[in-house]
Each structure stands twice: as C-alpha cells, then as structure tokens.
N, CA and C atoms as a LAMMPS dump frame, in Angstrom:
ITEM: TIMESTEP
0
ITEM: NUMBER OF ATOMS
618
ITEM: BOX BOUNDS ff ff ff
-5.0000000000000000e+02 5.0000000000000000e+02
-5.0000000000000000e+02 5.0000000000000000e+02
-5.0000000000000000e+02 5.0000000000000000e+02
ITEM: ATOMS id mol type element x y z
1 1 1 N -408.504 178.41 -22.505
2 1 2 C -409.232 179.449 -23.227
3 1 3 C -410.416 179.98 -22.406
4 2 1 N -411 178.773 -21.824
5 2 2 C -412.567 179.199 -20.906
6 2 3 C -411.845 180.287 -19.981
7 3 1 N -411.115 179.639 -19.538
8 3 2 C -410.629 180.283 -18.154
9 3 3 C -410.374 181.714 -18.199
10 4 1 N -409.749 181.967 -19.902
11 4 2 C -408.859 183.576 -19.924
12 4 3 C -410.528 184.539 -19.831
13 5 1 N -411.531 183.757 -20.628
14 5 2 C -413.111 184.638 -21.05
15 5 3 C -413.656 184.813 -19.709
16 6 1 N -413.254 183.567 -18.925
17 6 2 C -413.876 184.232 -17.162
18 6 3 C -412.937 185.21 -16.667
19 7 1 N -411.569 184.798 -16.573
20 7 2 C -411.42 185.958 -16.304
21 7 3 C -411.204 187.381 -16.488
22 8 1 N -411.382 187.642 -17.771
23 8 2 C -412 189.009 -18.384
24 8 3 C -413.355 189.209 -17.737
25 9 1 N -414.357 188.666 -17.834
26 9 2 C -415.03 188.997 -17.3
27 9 3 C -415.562 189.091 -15.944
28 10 1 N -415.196 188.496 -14.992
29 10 2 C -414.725 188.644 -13.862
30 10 3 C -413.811 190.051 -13.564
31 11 1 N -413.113 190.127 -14.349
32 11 2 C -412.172 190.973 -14.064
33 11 3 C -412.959 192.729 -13.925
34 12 1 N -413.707 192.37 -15.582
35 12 2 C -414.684 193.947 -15.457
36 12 3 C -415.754 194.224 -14.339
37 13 1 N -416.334 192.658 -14.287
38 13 2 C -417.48 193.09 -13.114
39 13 3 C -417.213 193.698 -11.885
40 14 1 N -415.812 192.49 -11.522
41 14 2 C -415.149 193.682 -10.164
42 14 3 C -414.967 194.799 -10.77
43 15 1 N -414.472 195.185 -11.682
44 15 2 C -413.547 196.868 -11.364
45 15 3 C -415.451 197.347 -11.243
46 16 1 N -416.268 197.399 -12.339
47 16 2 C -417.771 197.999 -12.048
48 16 3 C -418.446 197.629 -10.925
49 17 1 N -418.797 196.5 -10.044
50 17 2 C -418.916 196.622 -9.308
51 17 3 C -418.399 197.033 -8.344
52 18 1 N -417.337 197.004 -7.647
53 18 2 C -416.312 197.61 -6.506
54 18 3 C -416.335 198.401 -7.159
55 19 1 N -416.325 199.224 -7.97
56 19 2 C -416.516 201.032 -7.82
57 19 3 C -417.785 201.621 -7.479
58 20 1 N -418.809 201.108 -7.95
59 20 2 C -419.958 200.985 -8.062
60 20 3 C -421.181 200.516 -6.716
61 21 1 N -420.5 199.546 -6.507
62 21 2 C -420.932 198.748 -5.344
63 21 3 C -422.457 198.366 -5.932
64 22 1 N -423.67 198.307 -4.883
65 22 2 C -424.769 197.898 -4.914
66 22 3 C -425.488 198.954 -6.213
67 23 1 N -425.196 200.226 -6.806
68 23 2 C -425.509 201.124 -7.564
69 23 3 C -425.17 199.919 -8.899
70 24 1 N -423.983 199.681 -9.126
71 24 2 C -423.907 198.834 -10.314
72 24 3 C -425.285 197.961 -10.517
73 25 1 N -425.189 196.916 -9.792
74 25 2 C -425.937 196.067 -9.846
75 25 3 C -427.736 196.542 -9.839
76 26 1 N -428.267 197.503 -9.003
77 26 2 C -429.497 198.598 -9.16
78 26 3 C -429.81 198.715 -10.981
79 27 1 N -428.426 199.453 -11.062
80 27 2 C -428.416 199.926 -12.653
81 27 3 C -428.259 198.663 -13.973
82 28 1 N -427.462 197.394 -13.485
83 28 2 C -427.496 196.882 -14.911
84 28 3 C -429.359 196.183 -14.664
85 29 1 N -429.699 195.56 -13.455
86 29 2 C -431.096 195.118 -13.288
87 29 3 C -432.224 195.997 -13.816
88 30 1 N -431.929 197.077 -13.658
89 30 2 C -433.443 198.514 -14.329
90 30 3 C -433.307 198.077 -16.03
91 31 1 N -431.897 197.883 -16.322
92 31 2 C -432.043 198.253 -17.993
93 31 3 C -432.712 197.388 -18.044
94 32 1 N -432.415 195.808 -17.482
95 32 2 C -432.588 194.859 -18.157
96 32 3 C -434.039 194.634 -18.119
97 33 1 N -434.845 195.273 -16.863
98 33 2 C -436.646 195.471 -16.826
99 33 3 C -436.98 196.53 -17.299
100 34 1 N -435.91 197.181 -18.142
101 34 2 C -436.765 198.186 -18.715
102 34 3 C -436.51 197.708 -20.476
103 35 1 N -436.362 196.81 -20.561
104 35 2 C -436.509 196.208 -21.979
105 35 3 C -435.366 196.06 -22.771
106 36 1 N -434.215 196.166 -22.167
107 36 2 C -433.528 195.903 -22.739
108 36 3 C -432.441 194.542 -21.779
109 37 1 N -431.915 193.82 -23.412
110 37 2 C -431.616 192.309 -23.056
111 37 3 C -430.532 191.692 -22.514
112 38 1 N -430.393 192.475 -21.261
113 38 2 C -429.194 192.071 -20.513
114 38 3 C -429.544 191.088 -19.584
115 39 1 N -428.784 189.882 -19.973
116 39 2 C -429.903 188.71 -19.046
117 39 3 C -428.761 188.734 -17.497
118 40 1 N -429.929 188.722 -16.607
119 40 2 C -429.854 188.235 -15.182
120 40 3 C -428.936 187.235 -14.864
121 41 1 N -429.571 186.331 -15.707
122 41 2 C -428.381 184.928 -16.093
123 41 3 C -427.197 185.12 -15.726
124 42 1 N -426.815 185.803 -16.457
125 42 2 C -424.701 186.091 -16.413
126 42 3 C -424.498 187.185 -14.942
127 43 1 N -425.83 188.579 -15.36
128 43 2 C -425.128 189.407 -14.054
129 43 3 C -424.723 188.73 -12.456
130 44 1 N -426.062 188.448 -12.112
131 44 2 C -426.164 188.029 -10.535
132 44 3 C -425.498 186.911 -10.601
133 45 1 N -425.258 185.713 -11.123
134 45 2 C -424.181 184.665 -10.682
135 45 3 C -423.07 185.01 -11.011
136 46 1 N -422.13 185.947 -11.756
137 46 2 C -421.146 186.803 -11.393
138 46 3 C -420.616 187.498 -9.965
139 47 1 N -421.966 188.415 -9.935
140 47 2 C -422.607 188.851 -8.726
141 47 3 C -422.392 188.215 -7.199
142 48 1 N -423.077 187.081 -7.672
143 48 2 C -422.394 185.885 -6.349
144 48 3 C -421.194 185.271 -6.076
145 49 1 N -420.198 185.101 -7.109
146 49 2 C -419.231 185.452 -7.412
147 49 3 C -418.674 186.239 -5.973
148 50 1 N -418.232 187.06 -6.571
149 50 2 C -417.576 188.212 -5.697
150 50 3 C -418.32 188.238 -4.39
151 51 1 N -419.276 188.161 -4.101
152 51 2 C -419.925 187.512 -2.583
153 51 3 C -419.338 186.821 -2.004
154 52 1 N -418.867 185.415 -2.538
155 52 2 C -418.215 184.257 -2.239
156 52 3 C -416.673 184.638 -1.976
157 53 1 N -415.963 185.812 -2.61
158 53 2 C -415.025 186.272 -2.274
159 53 3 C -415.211 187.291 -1.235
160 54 1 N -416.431 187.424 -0.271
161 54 2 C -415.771 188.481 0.619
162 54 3 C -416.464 189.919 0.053
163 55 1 N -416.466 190.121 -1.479
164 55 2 C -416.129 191.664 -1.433
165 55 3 C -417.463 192.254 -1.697
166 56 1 N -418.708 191.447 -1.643
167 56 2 C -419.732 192.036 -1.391
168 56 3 C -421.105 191.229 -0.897
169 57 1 N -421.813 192.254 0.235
170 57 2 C -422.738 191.27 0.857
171 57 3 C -424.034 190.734 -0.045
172 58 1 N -424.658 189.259 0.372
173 58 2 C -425.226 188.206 -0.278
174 58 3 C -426.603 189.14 -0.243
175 59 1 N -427.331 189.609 0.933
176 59 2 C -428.595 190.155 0.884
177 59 3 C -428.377 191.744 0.359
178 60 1 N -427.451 192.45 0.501
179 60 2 C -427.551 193.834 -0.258
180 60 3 C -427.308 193.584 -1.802
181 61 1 N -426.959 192.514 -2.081
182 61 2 C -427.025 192.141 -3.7
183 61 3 C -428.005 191.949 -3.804
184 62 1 N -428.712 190.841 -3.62
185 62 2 C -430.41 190.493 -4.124
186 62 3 C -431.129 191.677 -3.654
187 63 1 N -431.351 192.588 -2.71
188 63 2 C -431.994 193.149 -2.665
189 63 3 C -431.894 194.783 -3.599
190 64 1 N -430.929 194.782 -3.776
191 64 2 C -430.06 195.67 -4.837
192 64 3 C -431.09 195.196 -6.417
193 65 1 N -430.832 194.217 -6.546
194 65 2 C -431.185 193.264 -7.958
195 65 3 C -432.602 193.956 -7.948
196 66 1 N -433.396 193.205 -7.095
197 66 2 C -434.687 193.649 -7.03
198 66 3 C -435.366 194.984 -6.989
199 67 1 N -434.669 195.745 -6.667
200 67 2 C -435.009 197.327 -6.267
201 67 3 C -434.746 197.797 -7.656
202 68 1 N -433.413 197.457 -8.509
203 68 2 C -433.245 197.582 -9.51
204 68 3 C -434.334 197.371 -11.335
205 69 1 N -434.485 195.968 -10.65
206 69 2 C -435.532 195.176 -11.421
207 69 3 C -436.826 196.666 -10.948
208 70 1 N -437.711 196.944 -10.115
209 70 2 C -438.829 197.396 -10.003
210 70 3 C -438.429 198.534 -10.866
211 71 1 N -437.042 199.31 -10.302
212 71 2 C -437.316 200.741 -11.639
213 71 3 C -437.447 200.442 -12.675
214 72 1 N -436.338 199.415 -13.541
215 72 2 C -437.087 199.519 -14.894
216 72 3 C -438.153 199.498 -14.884
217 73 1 N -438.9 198.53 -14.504
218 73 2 C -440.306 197.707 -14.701
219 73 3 C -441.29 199.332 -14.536
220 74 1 N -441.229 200.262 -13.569
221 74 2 C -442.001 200.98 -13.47
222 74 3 C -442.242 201.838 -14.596
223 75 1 N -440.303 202.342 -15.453
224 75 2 C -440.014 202.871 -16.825
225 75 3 C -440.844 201.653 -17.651
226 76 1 N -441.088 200.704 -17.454
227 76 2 C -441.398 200.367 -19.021
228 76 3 C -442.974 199.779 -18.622
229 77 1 N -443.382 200.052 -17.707
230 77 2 C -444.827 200.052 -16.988
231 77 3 C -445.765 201.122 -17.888
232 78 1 N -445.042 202.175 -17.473
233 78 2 C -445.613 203.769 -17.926
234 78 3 C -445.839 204.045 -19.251
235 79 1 N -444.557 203.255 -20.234
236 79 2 C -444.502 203.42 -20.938
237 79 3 C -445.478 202.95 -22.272
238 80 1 N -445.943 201.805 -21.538
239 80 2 C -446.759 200.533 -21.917
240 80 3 C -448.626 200.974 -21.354
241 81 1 N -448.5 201.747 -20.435
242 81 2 C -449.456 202.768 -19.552
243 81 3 C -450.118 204.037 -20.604
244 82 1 N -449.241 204.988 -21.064
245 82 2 C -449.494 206.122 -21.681
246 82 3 C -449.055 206.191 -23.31
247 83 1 N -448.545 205.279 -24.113
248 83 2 C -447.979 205.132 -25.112
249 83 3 C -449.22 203.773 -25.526
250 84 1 N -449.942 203.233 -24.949
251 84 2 C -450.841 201.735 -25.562
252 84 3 C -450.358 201.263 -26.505
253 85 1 N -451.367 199.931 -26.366
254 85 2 C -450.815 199.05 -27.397
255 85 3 C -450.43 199.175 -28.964
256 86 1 N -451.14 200.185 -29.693
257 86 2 C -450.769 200.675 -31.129
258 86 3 C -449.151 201.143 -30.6
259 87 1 N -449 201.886 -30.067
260 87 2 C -447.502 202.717 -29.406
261 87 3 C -446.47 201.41 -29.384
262 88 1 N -446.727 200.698 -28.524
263 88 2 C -445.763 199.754 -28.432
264 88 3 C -445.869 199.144 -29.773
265 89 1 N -446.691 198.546 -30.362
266 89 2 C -446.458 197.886 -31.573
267 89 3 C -446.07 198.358 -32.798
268 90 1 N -446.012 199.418 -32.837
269 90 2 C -444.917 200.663 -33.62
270 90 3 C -443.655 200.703 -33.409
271 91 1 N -443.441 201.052 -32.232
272 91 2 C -442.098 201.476 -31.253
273 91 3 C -441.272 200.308 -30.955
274 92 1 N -441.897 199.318 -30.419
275 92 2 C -441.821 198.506 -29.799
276 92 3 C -440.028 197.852 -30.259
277 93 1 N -440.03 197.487 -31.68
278 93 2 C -438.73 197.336 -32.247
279 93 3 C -437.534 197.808 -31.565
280 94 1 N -437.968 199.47 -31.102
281 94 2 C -436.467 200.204 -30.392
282 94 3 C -436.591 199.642 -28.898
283 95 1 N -437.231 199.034 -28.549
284 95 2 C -436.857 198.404 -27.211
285 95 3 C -436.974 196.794 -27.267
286 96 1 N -436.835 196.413 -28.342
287 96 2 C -436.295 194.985 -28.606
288 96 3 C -437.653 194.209 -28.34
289 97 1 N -439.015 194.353 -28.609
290 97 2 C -440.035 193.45 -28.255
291 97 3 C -441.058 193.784 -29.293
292 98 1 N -441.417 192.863 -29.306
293 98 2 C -441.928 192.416 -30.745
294 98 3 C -443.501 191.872 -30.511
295 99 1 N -444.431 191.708 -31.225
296 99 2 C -445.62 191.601 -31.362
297 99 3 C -445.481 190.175 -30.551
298 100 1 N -444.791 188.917 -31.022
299 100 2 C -445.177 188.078 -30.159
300 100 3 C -444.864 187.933 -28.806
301 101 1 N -443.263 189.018 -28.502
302 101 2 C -443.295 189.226 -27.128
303 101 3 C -445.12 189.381 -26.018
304 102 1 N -445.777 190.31 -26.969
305 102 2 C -446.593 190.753 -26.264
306 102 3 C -447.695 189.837 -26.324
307 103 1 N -447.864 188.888 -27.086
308 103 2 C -448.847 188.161 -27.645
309 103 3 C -448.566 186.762 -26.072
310 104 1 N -447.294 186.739 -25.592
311 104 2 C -446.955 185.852 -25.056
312 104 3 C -446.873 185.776 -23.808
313 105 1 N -446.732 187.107 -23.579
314 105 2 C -447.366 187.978 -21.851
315 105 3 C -448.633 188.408 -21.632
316 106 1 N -449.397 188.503 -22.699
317 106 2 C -451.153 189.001 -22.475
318 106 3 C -451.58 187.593 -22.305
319 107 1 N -450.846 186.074 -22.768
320 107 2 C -451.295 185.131 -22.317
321 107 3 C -451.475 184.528 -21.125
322 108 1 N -450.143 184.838 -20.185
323 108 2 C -449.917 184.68 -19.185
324 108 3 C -450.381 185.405 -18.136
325 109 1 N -451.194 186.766 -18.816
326 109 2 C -451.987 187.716 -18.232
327 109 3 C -453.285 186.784 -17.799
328 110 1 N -453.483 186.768 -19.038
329 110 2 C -455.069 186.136 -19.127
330 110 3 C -454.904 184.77 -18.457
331 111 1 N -453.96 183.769 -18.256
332 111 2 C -454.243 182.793 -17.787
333 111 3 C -454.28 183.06 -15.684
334 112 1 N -453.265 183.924 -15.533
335 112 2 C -452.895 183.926 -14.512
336 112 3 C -453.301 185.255 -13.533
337 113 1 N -453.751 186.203 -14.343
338 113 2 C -454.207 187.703 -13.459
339 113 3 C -453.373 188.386 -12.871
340 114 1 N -453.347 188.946 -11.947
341 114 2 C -452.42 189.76 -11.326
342 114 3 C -450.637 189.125 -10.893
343 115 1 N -451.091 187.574 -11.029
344 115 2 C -449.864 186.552 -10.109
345 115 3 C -449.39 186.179 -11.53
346 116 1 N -449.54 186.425 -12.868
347 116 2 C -448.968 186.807 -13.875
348 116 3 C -447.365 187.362 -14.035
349 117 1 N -447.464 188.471 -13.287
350 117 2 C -446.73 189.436 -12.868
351 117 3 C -445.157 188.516 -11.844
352 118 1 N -445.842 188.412 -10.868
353 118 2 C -444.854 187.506 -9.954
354 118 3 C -444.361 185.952 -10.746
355 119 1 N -445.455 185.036 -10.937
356 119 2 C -444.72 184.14 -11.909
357 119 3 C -443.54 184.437 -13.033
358 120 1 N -443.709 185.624 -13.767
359 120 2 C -443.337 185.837 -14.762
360 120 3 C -441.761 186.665 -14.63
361 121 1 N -441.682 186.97 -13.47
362 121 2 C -440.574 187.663 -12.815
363 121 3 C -439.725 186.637 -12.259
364 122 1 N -439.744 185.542 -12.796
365 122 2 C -438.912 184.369 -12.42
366 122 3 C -438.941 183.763 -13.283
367 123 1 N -439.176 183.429 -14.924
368 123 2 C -438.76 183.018 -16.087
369 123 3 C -438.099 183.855 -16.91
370 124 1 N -436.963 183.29 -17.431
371 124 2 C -436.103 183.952 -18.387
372 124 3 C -436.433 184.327 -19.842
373 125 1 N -436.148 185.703 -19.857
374 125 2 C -436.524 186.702 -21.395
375 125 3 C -437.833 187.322 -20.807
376 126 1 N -438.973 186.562 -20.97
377 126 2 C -440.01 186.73 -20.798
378 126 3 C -440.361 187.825 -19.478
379 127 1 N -439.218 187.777 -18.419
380 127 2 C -439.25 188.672 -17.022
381 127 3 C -439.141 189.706 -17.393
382 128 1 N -438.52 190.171 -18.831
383 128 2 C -437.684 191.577 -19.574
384 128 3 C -439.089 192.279 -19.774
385 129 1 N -439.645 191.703 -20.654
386 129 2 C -440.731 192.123 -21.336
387 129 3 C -442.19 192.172 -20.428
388 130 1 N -442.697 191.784 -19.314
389 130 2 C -443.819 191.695 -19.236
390 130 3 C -444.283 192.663 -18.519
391 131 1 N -443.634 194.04 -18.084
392 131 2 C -444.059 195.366 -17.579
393 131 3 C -444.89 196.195 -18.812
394 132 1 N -444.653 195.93 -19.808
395 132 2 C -445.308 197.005 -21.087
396 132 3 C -446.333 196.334 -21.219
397 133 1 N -447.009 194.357 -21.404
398 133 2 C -448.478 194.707 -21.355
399 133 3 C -449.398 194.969 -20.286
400 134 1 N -448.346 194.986 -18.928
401 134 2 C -448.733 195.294 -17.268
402 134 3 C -449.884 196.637 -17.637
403 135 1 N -448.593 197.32 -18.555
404 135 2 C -448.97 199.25 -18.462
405 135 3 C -450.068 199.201 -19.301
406 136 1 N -450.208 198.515 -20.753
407 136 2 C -451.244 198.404 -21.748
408 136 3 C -452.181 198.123 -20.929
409 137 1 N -452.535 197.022 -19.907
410 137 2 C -453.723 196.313 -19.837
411 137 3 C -453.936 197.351 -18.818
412 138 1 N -453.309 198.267 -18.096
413 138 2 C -453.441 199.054 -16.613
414 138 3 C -453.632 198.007 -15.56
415 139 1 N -452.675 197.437 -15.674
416 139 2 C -452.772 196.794 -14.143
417 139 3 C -452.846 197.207 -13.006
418 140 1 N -453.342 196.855 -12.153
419 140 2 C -453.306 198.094 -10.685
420 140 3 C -452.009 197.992 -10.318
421 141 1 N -451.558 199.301 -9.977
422 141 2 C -450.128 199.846 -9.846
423 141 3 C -449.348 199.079 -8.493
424 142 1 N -450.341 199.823 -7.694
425 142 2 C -449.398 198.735 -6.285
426 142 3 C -449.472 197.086 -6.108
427 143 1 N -450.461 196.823 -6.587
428 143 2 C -450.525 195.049 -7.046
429 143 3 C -449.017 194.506 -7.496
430 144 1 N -449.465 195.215 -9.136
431 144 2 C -448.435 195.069 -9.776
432 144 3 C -446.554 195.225 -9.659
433 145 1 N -446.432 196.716 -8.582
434 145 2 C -445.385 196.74 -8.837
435 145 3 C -444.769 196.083 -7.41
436 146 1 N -446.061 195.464 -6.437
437 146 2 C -445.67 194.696 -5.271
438 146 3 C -445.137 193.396 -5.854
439 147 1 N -445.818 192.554 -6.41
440 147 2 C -445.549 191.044 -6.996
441 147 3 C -444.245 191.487 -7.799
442 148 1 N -443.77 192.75 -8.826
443 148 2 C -443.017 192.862 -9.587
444 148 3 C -441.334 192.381 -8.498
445 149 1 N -441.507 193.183 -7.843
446 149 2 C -440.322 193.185 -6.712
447 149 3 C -440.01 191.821 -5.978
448 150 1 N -441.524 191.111 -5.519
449 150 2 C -441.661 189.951 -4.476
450 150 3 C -440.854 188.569 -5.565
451 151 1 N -441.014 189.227 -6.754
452 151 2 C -440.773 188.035 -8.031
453 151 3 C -439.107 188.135 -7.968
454 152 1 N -438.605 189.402 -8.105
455 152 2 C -437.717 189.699 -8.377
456 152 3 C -437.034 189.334 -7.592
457 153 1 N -437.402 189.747 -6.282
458 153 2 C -436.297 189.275 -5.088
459 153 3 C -436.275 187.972 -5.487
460 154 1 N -437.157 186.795 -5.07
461 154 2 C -436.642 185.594 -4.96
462 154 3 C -435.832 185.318 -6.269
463 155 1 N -435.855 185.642 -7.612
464 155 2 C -435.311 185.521 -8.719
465 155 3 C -433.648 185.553 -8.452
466 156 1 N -433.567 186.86 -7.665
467 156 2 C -432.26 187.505 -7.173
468 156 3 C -431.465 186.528 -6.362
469 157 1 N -432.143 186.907 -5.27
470 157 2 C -431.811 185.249 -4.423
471 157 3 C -431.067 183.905 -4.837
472 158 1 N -432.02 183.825 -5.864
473 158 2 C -431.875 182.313 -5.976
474 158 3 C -430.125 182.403 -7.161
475 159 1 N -430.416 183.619 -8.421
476 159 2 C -429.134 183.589 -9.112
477 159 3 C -428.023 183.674 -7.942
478 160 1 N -428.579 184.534 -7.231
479 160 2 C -426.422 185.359 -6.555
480 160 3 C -426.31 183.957 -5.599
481 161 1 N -427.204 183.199 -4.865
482 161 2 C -427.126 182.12 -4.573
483 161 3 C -426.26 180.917 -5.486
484 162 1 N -426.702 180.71 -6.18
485 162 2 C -426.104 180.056 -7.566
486 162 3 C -423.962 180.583 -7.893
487 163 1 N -424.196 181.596 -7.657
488 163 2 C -422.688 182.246 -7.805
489 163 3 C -422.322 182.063 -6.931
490 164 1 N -422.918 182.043 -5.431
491 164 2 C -422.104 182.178 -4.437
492 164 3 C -421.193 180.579 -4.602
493 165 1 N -422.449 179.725 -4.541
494 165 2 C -422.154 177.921 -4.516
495 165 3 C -420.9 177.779 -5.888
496 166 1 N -421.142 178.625 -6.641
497 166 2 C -420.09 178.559 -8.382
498 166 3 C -419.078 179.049 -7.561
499 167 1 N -418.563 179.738 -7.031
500 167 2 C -417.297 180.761 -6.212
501 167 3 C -416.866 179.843 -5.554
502 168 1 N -417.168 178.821 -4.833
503 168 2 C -416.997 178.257 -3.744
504 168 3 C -416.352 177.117 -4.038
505 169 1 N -416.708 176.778 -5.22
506 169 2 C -416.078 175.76 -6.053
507 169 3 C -415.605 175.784 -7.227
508 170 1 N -414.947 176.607 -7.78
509 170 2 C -414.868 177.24 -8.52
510 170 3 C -413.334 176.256 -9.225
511 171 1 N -412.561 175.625 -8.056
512 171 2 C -411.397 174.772 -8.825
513 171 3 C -411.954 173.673 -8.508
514 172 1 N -412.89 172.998 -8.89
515 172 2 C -413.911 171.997 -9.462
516 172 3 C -414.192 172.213 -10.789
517 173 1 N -414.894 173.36 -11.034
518 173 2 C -415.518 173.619 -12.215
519 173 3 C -414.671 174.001 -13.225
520 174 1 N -413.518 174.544 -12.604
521 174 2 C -412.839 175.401 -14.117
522 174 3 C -411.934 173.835 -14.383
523 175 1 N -411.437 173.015 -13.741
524 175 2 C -411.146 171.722 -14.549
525 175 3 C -412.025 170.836 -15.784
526 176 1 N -413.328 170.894 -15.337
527 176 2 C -414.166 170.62 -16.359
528 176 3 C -414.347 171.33 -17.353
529 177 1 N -414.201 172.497 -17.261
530 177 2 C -414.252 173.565 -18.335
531 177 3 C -413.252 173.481 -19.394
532 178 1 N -411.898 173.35 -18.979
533 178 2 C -410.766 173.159 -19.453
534 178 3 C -410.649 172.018 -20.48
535 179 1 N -411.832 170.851 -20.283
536 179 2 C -411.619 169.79 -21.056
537 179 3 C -412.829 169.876 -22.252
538 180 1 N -413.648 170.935 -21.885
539 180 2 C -414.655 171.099 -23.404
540 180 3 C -414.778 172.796 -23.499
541 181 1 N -413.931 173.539 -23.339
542 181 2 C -414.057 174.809 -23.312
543 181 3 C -414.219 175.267 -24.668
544 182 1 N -413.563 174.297 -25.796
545 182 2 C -414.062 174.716 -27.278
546 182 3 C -415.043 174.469 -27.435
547 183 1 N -415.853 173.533 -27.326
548 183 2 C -417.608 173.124 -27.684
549 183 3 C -418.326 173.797 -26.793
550 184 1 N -417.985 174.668 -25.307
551 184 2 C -418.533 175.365 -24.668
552 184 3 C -418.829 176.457 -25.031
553 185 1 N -417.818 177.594 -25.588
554 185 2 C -417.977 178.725 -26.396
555 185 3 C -418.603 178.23 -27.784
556 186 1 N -418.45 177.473 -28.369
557 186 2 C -419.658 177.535 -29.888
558 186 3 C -420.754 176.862 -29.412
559 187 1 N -420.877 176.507 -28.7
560 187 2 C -422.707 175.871 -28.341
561 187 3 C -422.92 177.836 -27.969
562 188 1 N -422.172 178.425 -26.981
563 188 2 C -422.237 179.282 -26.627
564 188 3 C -422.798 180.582 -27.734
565 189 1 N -422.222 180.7 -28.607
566 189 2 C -422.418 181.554 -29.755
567 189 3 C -423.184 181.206 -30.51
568 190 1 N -423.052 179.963 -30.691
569 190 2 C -424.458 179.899 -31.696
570 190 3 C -425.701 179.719 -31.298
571 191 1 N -426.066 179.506 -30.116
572 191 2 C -427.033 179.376 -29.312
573 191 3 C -427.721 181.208 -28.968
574 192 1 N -426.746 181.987 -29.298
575 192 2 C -426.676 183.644 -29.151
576 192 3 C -427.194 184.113 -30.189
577 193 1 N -426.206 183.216 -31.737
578 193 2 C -426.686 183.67 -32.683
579 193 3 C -428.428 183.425 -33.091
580 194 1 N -428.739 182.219 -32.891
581 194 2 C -430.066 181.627 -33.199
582 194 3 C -430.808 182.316 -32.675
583 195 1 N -430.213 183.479 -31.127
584 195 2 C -431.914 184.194 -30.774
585 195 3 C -431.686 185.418 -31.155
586 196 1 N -430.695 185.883 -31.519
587 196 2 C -430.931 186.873 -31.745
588 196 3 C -431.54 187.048 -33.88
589 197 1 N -431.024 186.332 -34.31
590 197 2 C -431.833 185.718 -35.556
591 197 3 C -432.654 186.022 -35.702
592 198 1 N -433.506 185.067 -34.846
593 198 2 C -434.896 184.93 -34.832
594 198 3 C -435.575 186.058 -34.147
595 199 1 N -435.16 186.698 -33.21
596 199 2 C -435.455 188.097 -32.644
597 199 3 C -435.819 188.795 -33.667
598 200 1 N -434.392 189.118 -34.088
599 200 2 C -434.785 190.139 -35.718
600 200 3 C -435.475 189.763 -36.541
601 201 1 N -435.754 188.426 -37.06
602 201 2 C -436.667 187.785 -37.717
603 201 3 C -437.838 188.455 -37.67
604 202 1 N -438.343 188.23 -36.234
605 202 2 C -439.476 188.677 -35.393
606 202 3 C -439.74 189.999 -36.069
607 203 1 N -438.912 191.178 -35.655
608 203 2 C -439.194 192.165 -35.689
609 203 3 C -439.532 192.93 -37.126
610 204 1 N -438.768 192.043 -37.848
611 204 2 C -439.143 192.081 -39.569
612 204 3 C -440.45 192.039 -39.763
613 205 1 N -440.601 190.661 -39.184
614 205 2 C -442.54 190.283 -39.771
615 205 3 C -443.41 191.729 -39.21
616 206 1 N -442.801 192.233 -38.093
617 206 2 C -444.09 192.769 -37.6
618 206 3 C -444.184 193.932 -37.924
C-alpha cells in the first residue's frame, strides 16, 4: 500500500518537476514562505529523490529552494511591512496564521534580533510564518532578507541531502515500510488531522 502512495507521488513530482525543472521547485518554496502550508518536509526530500536518480542537480536544487524561499518571504515581508499588525490580525486567517502564529515569532524576535530570522528559517511551520512579523516590526530589509536566504539555503541543503541518502537506499526502506505501512498512513493522517484542528481552532478564537 506504502509503496503504491510513493509512487503516486513520486510519480507527479517527476512529471512537475522534469517539466518544470529548477522553476518547479523556485515556485512550490515562494508559496510555502509566502504563507501558505506546503511543508518543505515532503517537497525537497522528494526533491533529492530524483537527484539520486540522475535527473536533477544536488546544488541547483537547494539553491533553487532558497531563491524560492526569499520570494515568498519578500511577498509576505511587504505584506506584514504596509498592511501592520491590526492588517494581519484581521486578514491574517486568509493566509493561514493566526494571532499565536505571531505571538510566537515576535518571541523569537525579541529573544534573538535580527539572527531570529536565520534561526527560524530552519525550524518547521514556524519558517512559513516569520516574514509577516519581519515586515510588522520593519526589520532592516537587507539584514533580513540576507539571513532569510543564508537560513534557507542550509535548510535546503540539508532536506534534498536527506532525499538524496532516502534514493540511495531506497530498497532498504521500502521493506520496512511494507511491514507497518498501515500504522504508517494513520499515525500519518491523524497526526494531519490534529494540526490542522487545532489550526482552525486557532483561527476561531481569534
């Protein structure tokens, strides 16, 4: 069963990527820094994936990722920039972030300053969201959207890295898969369901 869900998905990333090439990967990374919740997670170790096969290079991916990652971030920089904090905390719902999103990145603001930015571009969810209180607080622009990228790359790196080593061994892993592939997909889903739950939860209260 695991095996048929990889390879569906496998199957789409090639046809979008190989048509696409390094543009795919540019484009799903912007949405996902521009606030919306397409996690990194699944793309780039996919990503590495198909590296490991040959059909696309290891550094024009990560650096693809990253270049990608800075546009959103700059879209949801601006947005967070000229729209302030009342704006986002209105709005905020249609781009999936929620009062404590922001409550949880002005922390990491305040604890950490400008290297906020770069730390934060290497933890998961939290990397989505932390360009809009960048733009609220006006962070300095080239600071900001330098560390945004420097974060990103190594982030990049390190996933398509991760795929490449998954590709490589790949009839290792899909034997193990094969023997809990049912408790793999429902840890899987319900682990999906619970955030996105509580997401909406979120967005209720606020």
């Amino acid at each position: 069963m695991i095996d048929q869900i990889l390879g569906g998905l496998i199957s789409w990333l090639e046809n979008v990527i190989s048509g696409l090439g390094a543009w795919a990967i540019i484009g799903i990374m912007a949405l996902e820094s521009c606030n919306i919740p397409i996690p990194s997670e699944a793309t780039l170790p996919f990503a590495g994936y198909l590296v490991s096969l040959g059909k696309m290079n290891f550094h024009i991916v990560s650096w693809a990722s990253a270049f990608g990652c800075l546009l959103g971030s700059i879209v949801s920089y601006y947005i967070g920039y000229f729209g302030g904090r009342k704006f986002v905390e209105k709005y905020g719902k249609y781009f999936f972030v929620t009062k404590d999103d922001l409550e949880e990145a002005d922390k990491w603001v305040d604890k950490y300053g400008d290297w906020a930015f770069f730390i934060c571009r290497m933890l998961p969810i939290i990397r989505t969201f932390i360009s809009l209180p960048a733009g609220i607080l006006k962070a300095r622009k080239r600071t900001f959207f330098f560390l945004t990228f420097l974060g990103s790359l190594i982030w990049s790196y390190a996933l398509v890295y991760a795929g490449v080593k998954l590709g490589q061994h790949l009839d290792v892993v899909l034997p193990l898969w094969h023997k809990f592939d049912g408790l793999i997909i429902i840890t899987c889903i319900t682990l999906g369901c619970i955030y996105i739950y509580k997401h909406i939860k979120k967005l209720k209260n606020n």
